[in-house]
C-alpha positions as CSV (number, residue, x, y, z in Angstrom):
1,X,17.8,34.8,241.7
2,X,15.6,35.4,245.0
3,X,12.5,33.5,245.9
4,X,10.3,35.3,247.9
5,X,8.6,33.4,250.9
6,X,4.7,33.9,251.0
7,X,3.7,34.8,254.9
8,X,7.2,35.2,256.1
9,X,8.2,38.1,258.1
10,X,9.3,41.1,256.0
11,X,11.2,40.6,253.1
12,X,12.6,37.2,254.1
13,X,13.8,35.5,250.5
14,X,15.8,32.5,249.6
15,X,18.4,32.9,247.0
16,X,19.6,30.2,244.3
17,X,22.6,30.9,241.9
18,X,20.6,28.9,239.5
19,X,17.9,30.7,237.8
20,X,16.2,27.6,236.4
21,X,16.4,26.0,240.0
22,X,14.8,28.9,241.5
23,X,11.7,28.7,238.9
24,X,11.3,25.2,239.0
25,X,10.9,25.2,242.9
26,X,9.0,27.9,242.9
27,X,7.8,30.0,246.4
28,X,9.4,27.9,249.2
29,X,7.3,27.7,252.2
30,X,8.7,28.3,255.4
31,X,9.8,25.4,257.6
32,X,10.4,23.4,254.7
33,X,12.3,20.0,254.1
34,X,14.3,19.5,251.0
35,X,15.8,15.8,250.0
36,X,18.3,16.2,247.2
37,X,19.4,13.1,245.9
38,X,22.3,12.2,242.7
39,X,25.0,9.9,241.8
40,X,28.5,11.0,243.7
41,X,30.1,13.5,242.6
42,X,26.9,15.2,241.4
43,X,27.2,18.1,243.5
44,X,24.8,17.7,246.3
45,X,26.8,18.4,248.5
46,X,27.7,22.1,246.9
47,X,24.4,22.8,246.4
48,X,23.0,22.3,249.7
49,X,26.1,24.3,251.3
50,X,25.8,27.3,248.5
51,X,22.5,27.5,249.2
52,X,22.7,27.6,253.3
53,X,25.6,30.2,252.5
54,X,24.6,32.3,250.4
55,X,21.1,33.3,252.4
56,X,23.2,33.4,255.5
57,X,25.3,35.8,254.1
58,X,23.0,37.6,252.5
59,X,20.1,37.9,255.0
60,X,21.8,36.8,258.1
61,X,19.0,33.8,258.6
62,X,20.5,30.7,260.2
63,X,21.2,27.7,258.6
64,X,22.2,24.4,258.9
65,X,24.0,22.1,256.6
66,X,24.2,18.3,257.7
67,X,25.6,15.7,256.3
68,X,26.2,12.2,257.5
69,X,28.8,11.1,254.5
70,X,31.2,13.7,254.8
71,X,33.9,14.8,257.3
72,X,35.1,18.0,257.9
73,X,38.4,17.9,256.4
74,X,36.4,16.0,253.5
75,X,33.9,19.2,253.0
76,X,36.5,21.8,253.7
């Protein structure tokens, strides 16, 4: 499912595998901060990198996934 982006450029969109996600959050403003926060093992880490991925695939926007628990062997 796509989310558009009111006042972005063109057809600039953010895309969620997870149609329920996508509705509840709605239009995502530009510039915007997320905090996603769970138990371990929850899959926050997934999400955040599925997300970044799949809109850098899709629409070539940059990205940027951080994460300050994790190493790269870890994530890999």
């Amino acid at each position: 499912m796509t989310t558009a982006i009111p006042g972005a450029e063109g057809e600039m969109r953010f895309v969620f595998r997870d149609e329920v996600l996508a509705q509840l959050l709605g239009d995502i403003e530009p510039n915007t901060l997320f905090l996603v926060l769970g138990h371990p093992g929850a899959g926050k880490s997934t999400f955040a990198a599925n997300i970044v991925f799949e809109n850098v695939l899709r629409f070539g926007v940059k990205g940027v996934y951080i994460s300050l628990a994790e190493d790269k062997e870890k994530f890999y």
